[in-house]
MDTraj code that builds the backbone (N, CA, C; nanometers):
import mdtraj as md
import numpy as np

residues = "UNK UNK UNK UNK UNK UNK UNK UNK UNK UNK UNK UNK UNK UNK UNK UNK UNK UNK UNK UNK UNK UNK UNK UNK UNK UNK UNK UNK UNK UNK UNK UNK UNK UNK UNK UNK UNK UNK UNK UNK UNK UNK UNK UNK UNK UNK UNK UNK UNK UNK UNK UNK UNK UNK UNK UNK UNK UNK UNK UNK UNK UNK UNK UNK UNK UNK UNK".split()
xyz = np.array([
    [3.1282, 0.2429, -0.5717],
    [3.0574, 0.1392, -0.4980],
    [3.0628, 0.1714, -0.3483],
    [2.9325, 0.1235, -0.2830],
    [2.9361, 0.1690, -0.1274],
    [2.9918, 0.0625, -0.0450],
    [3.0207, 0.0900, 0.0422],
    [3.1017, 0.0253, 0.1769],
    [2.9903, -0.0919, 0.2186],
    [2.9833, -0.1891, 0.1935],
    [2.9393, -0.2782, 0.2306],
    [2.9639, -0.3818, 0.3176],
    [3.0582, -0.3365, 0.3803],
    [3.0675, -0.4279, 0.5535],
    [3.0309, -0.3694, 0.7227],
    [2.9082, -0.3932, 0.6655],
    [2.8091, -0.3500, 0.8007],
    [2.8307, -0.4670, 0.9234],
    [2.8357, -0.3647, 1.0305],
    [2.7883, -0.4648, 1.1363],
    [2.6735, -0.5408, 1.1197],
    [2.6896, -0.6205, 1.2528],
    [2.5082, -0.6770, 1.2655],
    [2.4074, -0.5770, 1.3026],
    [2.3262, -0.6427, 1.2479],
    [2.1754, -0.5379, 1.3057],
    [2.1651, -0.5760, 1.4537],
    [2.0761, -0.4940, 1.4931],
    [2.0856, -0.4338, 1.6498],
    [1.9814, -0.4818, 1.6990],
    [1.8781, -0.4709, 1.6385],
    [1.7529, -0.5186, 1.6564],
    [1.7181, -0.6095, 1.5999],
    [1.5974, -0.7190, 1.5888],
    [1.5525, -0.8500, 1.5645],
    [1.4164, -0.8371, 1.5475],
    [1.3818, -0.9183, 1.4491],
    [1.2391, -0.9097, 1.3706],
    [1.1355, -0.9684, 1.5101],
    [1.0437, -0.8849, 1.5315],
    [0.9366, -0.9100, 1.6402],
    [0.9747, -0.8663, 1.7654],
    [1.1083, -0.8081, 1.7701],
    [1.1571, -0.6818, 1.8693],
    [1.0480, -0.5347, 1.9087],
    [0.9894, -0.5483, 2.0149],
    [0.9147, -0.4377, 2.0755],
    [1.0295, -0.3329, 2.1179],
    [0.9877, -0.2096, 2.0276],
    [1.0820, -0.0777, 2.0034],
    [1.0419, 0.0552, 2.0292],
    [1.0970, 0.1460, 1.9936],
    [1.0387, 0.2995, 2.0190],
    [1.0695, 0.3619, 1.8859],
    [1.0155, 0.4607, 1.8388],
    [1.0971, 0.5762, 1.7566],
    [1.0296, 0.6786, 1.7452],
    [1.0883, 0.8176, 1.7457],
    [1.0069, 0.9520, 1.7022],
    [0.9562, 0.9298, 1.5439],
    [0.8492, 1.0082, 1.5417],
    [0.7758, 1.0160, 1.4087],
    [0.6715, 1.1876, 1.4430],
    [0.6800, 1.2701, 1.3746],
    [0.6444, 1.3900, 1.3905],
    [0.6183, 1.4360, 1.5573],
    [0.7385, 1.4234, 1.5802],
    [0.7513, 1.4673, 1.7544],
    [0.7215, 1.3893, 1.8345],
    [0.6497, 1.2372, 1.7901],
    [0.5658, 1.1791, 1.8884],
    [0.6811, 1.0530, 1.8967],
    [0.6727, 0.9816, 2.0333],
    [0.7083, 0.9072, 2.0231],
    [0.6361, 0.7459, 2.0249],
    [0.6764, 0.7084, 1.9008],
    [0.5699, 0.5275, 1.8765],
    [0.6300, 0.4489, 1.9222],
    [0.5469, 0.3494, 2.0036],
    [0.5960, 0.1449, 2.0451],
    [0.5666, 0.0923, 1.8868],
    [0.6439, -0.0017, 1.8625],
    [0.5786, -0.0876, 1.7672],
    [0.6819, -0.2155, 1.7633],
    [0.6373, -0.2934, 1.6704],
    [0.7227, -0.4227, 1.7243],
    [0.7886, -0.4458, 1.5143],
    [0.9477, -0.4213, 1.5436],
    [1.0013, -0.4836, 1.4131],
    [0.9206, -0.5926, 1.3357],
    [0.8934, -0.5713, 1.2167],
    [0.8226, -0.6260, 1.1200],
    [0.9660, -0.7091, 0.9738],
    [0.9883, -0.6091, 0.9676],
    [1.1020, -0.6771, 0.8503],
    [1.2269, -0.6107, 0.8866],
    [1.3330, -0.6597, 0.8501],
    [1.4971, -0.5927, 0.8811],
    [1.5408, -0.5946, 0.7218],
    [1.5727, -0.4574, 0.7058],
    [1.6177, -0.4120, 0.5814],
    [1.8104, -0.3990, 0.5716],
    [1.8878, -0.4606, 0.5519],
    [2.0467, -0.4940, 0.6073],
    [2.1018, -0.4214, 0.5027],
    [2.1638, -0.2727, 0.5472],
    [2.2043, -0.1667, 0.4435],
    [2.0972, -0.1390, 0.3614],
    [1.9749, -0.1478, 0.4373],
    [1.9070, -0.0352, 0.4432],
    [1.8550, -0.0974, 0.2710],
    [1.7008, -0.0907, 0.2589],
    [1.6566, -0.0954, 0.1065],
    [1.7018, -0.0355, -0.0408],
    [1.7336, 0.0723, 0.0617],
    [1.8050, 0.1969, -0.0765],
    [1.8785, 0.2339, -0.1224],
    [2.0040, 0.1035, -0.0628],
    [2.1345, 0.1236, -0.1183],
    [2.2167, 0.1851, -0.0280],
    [2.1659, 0.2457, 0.1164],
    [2.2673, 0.3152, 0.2188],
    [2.3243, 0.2684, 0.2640],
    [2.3987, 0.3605, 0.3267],
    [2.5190, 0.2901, 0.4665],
    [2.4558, 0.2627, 0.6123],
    [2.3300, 0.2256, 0.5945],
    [2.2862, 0.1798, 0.6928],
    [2.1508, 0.0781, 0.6932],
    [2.1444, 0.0564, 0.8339],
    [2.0549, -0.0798, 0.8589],
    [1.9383, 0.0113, 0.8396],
    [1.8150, -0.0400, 0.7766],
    [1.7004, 0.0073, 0.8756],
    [1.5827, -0.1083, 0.8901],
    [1.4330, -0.0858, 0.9260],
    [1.3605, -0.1705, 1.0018],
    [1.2202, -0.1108, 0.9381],
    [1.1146, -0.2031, 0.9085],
    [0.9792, -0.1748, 0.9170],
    [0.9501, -0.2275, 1.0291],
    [0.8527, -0.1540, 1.0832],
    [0.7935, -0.1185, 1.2187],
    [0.5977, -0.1054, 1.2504],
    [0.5550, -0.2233, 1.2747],
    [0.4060, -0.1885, 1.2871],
    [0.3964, -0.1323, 1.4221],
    [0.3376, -0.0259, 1.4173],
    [0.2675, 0.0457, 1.5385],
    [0.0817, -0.0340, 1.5531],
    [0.0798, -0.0914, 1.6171],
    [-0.0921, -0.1593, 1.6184],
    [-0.1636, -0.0269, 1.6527],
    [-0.1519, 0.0277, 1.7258],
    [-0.2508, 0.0970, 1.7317],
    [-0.3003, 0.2253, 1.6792],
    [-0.2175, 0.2436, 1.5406],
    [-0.2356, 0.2723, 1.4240],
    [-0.2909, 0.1996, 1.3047],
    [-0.2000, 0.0806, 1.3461],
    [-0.2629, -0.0048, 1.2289],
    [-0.2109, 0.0424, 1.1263],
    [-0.0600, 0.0356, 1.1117],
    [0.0472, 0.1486, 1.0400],
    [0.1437, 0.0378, 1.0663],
    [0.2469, 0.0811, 0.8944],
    [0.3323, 0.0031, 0.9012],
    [0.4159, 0.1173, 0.8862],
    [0.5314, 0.1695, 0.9144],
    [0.5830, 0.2270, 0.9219],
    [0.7770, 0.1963, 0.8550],
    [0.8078, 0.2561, 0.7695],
    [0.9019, 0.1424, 0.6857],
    [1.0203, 0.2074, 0.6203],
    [1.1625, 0.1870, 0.6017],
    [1.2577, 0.2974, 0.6971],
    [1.2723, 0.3215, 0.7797],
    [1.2842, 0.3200, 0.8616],
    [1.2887, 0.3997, 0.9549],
    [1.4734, 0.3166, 1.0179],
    [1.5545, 0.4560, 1.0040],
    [1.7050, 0.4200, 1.0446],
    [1.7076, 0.3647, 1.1330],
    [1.8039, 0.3064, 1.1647],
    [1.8667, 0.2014, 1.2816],
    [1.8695, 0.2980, 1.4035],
    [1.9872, 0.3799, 1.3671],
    [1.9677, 0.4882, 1.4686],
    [1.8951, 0.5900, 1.5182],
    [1.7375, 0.5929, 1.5079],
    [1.6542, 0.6147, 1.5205],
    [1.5424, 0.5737, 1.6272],
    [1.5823, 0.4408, 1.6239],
    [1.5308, 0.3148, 1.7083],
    [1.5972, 0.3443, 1.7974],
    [1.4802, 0.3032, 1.9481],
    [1.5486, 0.2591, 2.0577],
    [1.4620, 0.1820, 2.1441],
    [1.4825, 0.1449, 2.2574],
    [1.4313, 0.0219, 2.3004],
    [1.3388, 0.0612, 2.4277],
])
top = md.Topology()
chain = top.add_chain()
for i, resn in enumerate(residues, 1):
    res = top.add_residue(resn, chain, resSeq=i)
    for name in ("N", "CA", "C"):
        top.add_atom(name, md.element.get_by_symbol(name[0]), res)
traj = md.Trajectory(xyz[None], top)
């Protein structure tokens, strides 16, 4: 069984953010907070709409994000 005493998440749903995605770096504003992560990890992660994609972007690690 995995370690399941995570901190708090870092970020907050409707939080305007950054993250790399194939070299580039995207704004987008937190959409959903995934707490240890959807897939069973040891970590937080975040869906992320970029608008001007018009992209939801979903995973994407905690530490990945920045502000």
């Amino acid at each position: 069984m995995k370690n399941r005493n995570f901190p708090p998440m870092k970020y907050t749903k409707g939080q305007k953010v950054q993250f790399k995605c194939d070299g580039k770096t995207l704004h987008g504003i937190i959409k959903i907070l995934d707490f240890g992560s959807s897939f069973d990890n040891d970590y937080h992660s975040y869906d992320i709409l970029v608008r001007e994609e018009n992209m939801l972007y979903k995973h994407i690690p905690e530490a990945e994000i920045f502000e």
